[in-house]
NULOFI-448305 format. One record per residue: x, y, z of N, C-alpha, C in turn. Coordinates in steps of 0.05 Angstrom, whole numbers, plus 5000, padded with zeros to 4 digits. Example, Ala and Ser with C-alpha at 12.3 -4.5 7.8 and 13.67 -1.06 7.14 Angstrom:
REM residues 2
526448865156524649105156526449345156;525749555142527349795143525850015157;
//
This chain:
REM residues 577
501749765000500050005000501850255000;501450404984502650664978501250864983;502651095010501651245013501851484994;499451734986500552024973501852134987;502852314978504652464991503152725022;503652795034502952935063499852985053;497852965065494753165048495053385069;497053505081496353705098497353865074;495754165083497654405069497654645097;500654655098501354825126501455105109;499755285132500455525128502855665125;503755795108506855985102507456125137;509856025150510356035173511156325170;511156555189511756855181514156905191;515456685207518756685212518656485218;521356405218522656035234521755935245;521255745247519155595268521055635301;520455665321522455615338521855345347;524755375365524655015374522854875385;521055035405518554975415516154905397;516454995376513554935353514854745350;517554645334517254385329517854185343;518054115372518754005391515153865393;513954095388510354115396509253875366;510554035335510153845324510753515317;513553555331514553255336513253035356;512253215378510753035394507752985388;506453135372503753085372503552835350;506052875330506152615311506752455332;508052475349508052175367505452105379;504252185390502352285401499652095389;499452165366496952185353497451935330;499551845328500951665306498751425305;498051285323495851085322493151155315;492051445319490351525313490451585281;492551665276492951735233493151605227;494551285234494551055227492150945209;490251065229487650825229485351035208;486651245211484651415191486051365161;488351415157490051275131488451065127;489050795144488150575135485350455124;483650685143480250725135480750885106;482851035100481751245079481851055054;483250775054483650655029481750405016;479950365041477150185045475050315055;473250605051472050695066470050475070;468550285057466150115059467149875084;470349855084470849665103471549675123;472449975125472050105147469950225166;467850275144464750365159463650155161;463749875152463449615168463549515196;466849525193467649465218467449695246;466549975229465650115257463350075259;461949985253459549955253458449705263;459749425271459349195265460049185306;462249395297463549375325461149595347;460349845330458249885353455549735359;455249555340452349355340453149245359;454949105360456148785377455948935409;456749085413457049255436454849345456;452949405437450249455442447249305439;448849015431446348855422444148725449;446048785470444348705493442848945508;441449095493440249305497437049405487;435249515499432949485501432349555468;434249795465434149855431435549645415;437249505423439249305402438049105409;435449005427434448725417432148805406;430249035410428349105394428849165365;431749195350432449245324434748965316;434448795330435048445325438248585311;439348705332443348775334444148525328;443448235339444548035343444647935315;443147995300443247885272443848055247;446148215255446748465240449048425232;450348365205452148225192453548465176;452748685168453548755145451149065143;452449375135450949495122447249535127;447949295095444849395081444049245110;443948985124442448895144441449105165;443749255177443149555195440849755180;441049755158439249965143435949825140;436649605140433249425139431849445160;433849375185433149365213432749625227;433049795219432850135236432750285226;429650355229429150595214431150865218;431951085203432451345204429951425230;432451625243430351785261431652075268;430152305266430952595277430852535315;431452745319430552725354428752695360;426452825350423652715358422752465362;423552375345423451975333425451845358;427551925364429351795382429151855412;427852115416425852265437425151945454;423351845450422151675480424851465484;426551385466428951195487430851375503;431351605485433751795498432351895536;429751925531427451985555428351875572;428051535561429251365585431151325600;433651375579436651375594436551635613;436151855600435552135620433552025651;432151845649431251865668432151645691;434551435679436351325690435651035687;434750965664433850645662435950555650;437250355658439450245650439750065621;441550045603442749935586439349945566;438950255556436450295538438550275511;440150445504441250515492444650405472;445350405511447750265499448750115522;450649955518451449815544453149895567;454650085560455450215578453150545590;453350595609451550885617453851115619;452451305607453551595608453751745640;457151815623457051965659457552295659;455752405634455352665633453552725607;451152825599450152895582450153235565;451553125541451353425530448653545526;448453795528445753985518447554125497;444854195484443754365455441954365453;441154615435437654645434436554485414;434554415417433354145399431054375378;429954275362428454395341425454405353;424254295382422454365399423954645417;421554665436422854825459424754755485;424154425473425854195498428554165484;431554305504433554225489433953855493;436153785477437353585466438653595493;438453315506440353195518441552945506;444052965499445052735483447552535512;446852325505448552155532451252145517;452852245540455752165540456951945554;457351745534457651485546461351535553;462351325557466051315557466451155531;465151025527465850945489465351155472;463651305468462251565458464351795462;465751825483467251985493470051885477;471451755479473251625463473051585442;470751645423470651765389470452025393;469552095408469952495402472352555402;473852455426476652535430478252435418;478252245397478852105374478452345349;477452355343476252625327478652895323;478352925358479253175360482553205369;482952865368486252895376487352915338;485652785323486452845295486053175282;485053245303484753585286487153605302;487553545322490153635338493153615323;491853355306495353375289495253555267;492353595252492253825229494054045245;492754025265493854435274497354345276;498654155291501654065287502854135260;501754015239502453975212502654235196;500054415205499254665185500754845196;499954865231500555185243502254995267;504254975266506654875286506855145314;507155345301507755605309505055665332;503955535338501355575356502455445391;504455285378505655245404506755485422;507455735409509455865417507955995439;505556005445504056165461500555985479;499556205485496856065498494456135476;492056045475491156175466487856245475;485956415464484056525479481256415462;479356285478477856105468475456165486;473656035488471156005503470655695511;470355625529468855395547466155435554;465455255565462555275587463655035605;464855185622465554795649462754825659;461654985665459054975679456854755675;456854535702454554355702451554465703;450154515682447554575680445654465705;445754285695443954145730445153775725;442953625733442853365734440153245727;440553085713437752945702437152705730;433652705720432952535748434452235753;436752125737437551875739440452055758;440552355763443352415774446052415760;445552365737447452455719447252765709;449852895715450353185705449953215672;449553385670448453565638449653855630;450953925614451954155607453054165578;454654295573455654395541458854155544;458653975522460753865523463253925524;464454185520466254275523466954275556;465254305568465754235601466653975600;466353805591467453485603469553495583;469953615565473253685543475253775563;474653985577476154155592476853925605;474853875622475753705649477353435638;477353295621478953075612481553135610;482053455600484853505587486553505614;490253425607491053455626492153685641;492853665653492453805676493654255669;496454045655498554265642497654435619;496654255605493954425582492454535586;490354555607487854615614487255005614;486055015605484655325600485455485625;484255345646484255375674487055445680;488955355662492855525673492455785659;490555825647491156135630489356345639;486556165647484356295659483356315669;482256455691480156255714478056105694;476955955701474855785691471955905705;472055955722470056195740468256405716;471156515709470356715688469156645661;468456365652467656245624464456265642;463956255668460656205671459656455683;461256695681460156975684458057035674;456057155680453357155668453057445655;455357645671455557915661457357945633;456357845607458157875585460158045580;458658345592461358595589464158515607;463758395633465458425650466958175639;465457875633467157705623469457735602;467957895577469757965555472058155561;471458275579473258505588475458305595;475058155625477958015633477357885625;477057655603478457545587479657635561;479957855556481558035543483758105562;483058205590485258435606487658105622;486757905625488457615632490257595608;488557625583490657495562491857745560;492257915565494158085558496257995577;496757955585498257835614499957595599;499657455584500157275562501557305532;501357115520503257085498501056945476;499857065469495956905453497956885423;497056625412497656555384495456505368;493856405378491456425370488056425382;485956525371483856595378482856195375;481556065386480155825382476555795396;475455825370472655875388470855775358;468655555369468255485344465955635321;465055855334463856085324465256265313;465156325291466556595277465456795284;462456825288461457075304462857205334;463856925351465357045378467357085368;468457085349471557125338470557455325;469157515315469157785308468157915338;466857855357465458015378468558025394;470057895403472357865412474758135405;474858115375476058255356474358595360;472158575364470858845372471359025399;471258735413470658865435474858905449;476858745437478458835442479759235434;478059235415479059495401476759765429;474159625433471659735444473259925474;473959635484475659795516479159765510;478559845492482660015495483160255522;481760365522483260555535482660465559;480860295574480960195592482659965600;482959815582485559615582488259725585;489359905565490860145578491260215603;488960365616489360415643490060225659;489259995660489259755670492059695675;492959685639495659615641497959735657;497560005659499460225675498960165697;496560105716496560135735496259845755;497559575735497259345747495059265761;491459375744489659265758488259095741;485559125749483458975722480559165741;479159295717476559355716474259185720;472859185721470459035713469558815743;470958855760470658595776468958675797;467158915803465458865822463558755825;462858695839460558445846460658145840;462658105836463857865824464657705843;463857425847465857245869467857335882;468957395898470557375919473357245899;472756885908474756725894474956785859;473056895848473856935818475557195814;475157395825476557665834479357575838;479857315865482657325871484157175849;482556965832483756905818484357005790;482357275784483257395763486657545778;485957675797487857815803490957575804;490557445813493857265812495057225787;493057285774494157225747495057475723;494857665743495857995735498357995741;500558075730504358015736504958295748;502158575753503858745752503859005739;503959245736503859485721506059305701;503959355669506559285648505759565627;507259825626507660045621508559995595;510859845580510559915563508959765546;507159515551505359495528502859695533;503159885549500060005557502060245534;504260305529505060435516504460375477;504860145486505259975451502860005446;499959955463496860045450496260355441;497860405462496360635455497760745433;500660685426501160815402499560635376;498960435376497560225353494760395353;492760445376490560625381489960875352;493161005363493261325350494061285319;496760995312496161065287494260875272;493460675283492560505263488760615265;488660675291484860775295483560535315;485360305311484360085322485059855336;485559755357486859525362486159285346;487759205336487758905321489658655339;488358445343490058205348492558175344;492658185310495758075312497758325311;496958545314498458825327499358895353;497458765368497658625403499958455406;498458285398500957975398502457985381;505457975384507357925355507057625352;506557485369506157125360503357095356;501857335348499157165343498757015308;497756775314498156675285495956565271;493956485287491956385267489056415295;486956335273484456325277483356125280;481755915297480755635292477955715301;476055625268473455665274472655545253;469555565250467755345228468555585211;468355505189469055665157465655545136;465155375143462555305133459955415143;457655315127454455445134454355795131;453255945151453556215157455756365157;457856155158460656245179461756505151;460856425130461856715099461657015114;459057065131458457285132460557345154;461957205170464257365185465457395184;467257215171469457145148470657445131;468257465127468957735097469957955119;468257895143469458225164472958105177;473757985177476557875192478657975179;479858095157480158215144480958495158;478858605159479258815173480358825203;480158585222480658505247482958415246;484458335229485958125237488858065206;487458315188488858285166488358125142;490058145114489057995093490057765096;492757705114494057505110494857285124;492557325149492757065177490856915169;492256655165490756375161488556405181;486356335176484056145191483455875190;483755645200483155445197480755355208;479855165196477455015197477554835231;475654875235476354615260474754385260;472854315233471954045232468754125233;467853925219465553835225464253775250;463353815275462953785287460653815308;459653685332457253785354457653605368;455553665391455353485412454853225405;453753265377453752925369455352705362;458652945365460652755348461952935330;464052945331467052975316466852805288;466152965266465552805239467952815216;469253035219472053035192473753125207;476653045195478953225207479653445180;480653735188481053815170484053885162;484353805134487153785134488554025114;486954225109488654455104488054635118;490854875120489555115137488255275122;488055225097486255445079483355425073;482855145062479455005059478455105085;475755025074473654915090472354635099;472954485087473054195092474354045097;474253715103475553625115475553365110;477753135121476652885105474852645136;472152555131470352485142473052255162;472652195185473352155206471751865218;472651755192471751395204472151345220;474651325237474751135255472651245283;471151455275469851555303467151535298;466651565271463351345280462351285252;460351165251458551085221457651325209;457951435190456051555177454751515153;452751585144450851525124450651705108;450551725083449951945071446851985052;444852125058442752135043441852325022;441852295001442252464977440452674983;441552994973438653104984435553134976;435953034951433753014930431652834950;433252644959432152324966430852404992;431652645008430652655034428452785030;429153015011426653245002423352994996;424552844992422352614979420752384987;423352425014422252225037423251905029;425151945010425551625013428351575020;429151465043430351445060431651135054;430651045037433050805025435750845013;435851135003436851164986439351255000;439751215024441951335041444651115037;446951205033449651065021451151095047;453150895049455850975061457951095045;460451175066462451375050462751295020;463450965019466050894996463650934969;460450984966458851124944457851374939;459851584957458851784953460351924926;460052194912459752214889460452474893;462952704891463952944888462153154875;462053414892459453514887457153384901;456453214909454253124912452453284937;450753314950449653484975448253224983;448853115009447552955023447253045056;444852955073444553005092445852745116;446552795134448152525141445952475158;446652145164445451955189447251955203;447851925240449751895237449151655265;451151465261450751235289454051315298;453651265325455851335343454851065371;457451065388456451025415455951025435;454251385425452451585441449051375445;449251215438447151115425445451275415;447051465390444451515366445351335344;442651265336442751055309440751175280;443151115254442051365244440551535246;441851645264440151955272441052095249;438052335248438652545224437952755236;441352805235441653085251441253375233;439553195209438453505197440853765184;443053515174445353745167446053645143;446153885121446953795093450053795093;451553745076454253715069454053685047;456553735031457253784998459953565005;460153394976463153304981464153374963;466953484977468753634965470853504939;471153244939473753064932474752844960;476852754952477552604974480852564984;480852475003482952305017483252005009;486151944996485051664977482451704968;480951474988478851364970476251554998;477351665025475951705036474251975031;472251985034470952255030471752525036;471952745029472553025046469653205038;469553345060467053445061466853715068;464653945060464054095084460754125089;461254285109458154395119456654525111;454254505096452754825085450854865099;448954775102447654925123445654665133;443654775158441854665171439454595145;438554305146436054265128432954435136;430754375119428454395134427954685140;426554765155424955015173426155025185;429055175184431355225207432755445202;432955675216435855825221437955815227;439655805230442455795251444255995241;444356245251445756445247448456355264;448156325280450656365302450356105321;449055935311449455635318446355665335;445555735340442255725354439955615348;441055515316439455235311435755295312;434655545298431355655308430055485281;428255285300426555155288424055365286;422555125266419155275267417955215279;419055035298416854995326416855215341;419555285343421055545364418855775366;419455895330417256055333413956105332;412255795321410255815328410055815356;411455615371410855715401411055975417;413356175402414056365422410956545409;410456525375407956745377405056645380;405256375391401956395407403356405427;404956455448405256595473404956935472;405756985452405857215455402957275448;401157235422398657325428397157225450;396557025460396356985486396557215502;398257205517399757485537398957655519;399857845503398858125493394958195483;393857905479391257925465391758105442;393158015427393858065402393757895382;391357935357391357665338393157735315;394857475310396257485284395857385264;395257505238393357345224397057215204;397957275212400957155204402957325214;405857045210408857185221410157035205;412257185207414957015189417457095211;419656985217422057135235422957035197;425157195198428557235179429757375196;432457375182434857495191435757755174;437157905186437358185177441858155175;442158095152444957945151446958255143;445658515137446758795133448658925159;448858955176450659015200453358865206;454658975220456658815227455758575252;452958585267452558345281449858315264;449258075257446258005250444058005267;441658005265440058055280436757995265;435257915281433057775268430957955266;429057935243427258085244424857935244;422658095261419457925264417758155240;417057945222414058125207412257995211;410158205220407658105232405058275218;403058045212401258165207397158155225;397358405240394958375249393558605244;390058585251388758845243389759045254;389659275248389659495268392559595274;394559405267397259385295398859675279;397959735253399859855248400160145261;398160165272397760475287398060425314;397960155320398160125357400460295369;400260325387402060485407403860255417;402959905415403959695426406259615409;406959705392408859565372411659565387;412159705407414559695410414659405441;411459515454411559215472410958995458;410258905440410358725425412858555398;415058835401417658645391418558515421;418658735441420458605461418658345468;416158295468414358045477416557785460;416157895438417957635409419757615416;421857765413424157755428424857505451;423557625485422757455504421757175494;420357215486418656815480419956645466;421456815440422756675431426256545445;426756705469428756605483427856485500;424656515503423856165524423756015518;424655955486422955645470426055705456;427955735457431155655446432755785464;433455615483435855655498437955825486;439155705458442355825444440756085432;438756075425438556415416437956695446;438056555466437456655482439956705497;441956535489444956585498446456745472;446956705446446756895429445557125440;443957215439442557505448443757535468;444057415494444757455517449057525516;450357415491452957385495454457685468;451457735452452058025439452357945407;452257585397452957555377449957575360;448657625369445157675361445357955381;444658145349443858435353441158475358;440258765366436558715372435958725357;433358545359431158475335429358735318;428358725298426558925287423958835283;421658965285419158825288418559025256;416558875243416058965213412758925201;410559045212408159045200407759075183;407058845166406258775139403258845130;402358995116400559005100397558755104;394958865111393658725121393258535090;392758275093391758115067395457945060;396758055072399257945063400157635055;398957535073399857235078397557035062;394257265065392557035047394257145017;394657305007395957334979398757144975;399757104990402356954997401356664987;399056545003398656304995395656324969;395656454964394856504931396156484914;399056564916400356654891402056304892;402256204918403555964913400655684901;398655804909396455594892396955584868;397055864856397255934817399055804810;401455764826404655694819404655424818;402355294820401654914812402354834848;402254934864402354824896399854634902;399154404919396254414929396254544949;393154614956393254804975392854685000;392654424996392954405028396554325030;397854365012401654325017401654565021;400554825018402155045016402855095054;405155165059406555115078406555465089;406455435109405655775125408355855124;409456105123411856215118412456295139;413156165162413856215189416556255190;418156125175422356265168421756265142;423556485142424956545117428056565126;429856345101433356485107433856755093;432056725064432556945054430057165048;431057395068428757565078427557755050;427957645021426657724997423457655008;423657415015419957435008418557635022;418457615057417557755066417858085072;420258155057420558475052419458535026;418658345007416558324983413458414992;412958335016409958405033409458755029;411958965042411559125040412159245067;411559435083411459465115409859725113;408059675130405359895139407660025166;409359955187410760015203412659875214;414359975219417259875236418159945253;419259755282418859875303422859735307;424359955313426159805316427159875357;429459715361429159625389430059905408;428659915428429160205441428959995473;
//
């Protein structure tokens, strides 16, 4: 077997590597060497490789309330898994996942989870997905292979710390007493000891609930530091970061001269002392070096801060264009961004192996995936779902994906394009969420979301809507959603302005992540937009004429692209005060 030559492509280094980057890249090839091993070896059999991961999570799980109800024991091959188990979204996988959440043993899989990730689900009820220790050992499988991309591409990341976002914070505990939170908390806590965020930051400070004061010291700590790069898997916190470092200059400044930190009243006690230990000191002349960068450049930039700052790690796919184009201005024409993978709480899906793309090559050895053409899903026929070694360049498929999280082809409702390949293995990226979905900034707003938040809101206001649509308002430097609504009368109401903030509210009762978005600054305020009375019955008129039936014509509750419903017209617009 003959390997091609490297598939990495390393970013153009902007001086010598020092000894420390490659000391960093020598060991993570040691490091990770059994892990590339086995992705090489999958990339030259993808069908025999999605076999045997697959054969191997059946066997594992076959003594289980779901693996003898889907006859695991007699599962040989593939097409047999695809006969035996149906495709399911969350909803569909909803009453077994119920069970493990509520602590019934071996529903799922044979081992029990000893932490459950959250995300918001496409109801108002987030996603609790079980984190098993097999499950856990494909993620981190996943993510020790992005670990060698960044070795291979950006070596030079060793030279410093870098400034990222966590959530260690345990949400609560489900009634079986297992903890629940953002998987990045049980990431943190696995890593060892010398790595850990927690040497650079308080960890206190990632569950601040005051955004201004957080961003502040975690800006005014890393100055205290040697940052190489920004790692956060939102491009939106990578521009809000980038803003808000330029926002409090002159308070960081002061700061700097006078060996303190701002922002810390009312704050823990122990988070206070531990921001403070980690202050070295009045350092005068970088409070000098801003403020001359301030006067001539207009702006603080990253890598004008840091002379070792070197790269960016964030999604480059779906939405991620619209931030992209602003980085540039933050950060310059010529600092690599790299991709950091396909990824969620559901699983670590490609490693990506240039610093330039956006894709990556699909990440067998860490779970099954399926690919379903998108034509075929639009259509509902769900046979037509392939593994890697038939997929087809160019192609757009939505994945299934089995892991052992115990989801089994789950359809996590995400399209992908394939790009070309690795050998024979697939490379992929992300385009966007399927279906009646938003995801600006990862918030994931179904059309449940908002039919629920606006019969709450007419409810509470006694306000009838004879229609709504939410879109996104993609013109600003933060995006921000807009509500068009159409009811009798509203356009003269005096209520229009209590009635964006009502939308606003409801809709952060029925989606957690847009309610942390809004709450963290990467969601700007909303605009409320009264549409023209008759709007919506003409709406589904014009789609009858257009050959629709009329009982398919589908209520226009999202729009991604806010053409249709700024087509309505606006009787009034109420923007946020």
């Amino acid at each position: 077997m003959t390997d091609f030559p490297s598939p990495f492509e390393p970013a153009p280094p902007r001086r010598p590597l020092s000894t420390r980057a490659k000391l960093f890249r020598g060991a993570t090839r040691l490091v990770t060497g059994p892990a590339w091993k086995k992705l090489v070896e999958a990339s030259h059999d993808p069908r025999a490789a999605a076999t045997a991961k697959l054969l191997e999570i059946v066997a594992r799980n076959a003594d289980t309330a779901f693996g003898r109800e889907h006859g695991f024991g007699s599962i040989r091959a593939i097409e047999d898994y695809q006969r035996a188990v149906p495709a399911r979204d969350f909803d569909g996988l909803s009453p077994w996942l119920d069970r493990v959440v509520e602590g019934e043993k071996k529903v799922l899989t044979a081992d029990e989870p000893t932490w459950f990730g959250q995300s918001s689900g496409t109801t108002g009820k987030p996603k609790l997905i079980p984190i098993t220790p097999s499950y856990f050992k494909e993620f981190i499988l996943g993510r020790s292979l992005f670990a060698r991309a960044l070795a291979e591409n950006l070596p030079q990341l060793a030279d410093g710390a870098e400034l990222g976002m966590v959530s260690p914070k345990i949400q609560g505990r489900t009634p079986g007493g297992v903890p629940y939170g953002s998987i990045t908390g049980k990431i943190e806590a696995a890593k060892p000891e010398w790595v850990k965020n927690g040497d650079t930051y308080p960890l206190g400070l990632f569950e601040c609930d005051d955004f201004e004061k957080k961003y502040y010291l975690l800006l005014r700590v890393a100055l205290e530091n040697k940052i190489t790069r920004i790692h956060t898997a939102n491009p939106s916190t990578v521009v809000l970061l980038a803003r808000k470092l330029d926002e409090y200059a002159e308070r960081l400044i002061r700061d700097l001269e006078s060996g303190g930190a701002d922002a810390m009243d009312g704050l823990d006690p122990a988070l206070v002392a531990a921001v403070r230990k980690r202050i070295k000191g009045p350092n005068r002349a970088l409070a000098d070096k801003l403020r001359r960068l301030k006067g001539t450049h207009g702006r603080l930039r990253f890598p004008d801060v840091w002379d070792e700052f070197a790269a960016v790690l964030c999604w480059k796919g779906g939405s991620a264009p619209f931030y992209l184009q602003q980085f540039p201005q933050w950060f310059g024409d010529d600092l690599p961004v790299h991709e950091i993978g396909y990824a969620a709480t559901e699983g670590s899906f490609t490693v990506p192996l240039s610093a330039k793309a956006s894709d990556g090559v699909l990440a067998m050895p860490a779970a099954f995936v399926e690919f379903l053409p998108e034509d075929a899903r639009d259509s509902g026929d769900l046979s037509a779902a392939v593994d890697a070694s038939k997929v087809e360049v160019g192609g757009r498929y939505f994945t299934l994906l089995t892991t052992s999280a115990g989801l089994y082809r789950y359809d996590i409702n995400d399209l992908v394009e394939i790009t070309g390949f690795f050998h024979r293995a697939p490379r992929l990226k992300f385009l966007h969420k399927g279906g009646n979905m938003l995801s600006i900034t990862g918030e994931k707003l179904g059309e449940s979301h908002v039919v629920e938040a606006m019969r709450h809101v007419q409810t509470a206001l006694g306000i009838e809507l004879k229609g709504f649509t939410v879109s996104v308002d993609l013109s600003g430097l933060v995006p921000r959603y807009l509500f068009y609504v159409e009811a009798p009368g509203l356009a003269a109401s005096a209520r229009l302005r209590e009635l964006l903030h009502a939308c606003d509210a409801e809709l952060m009762r029925t989606n957690l992540e847009y309610e942390a978005k809004r709450g963290s600054l990467r969601l700007a305020n909303p605009s409320l937009i009264v549409v023209p009375e008759g709007s919506y019955d003409g709406y589904r008129r014009s789609r009858v004429a257009a050959g629709a039936p009329d009982a398919h014509v589908k209520a226009l509750h999202l729009a991604r692209d806010r053409a249709q419903p700024d087509a309505f017209g606006a009787s009034a617009t109420t923007e946020w005060e």
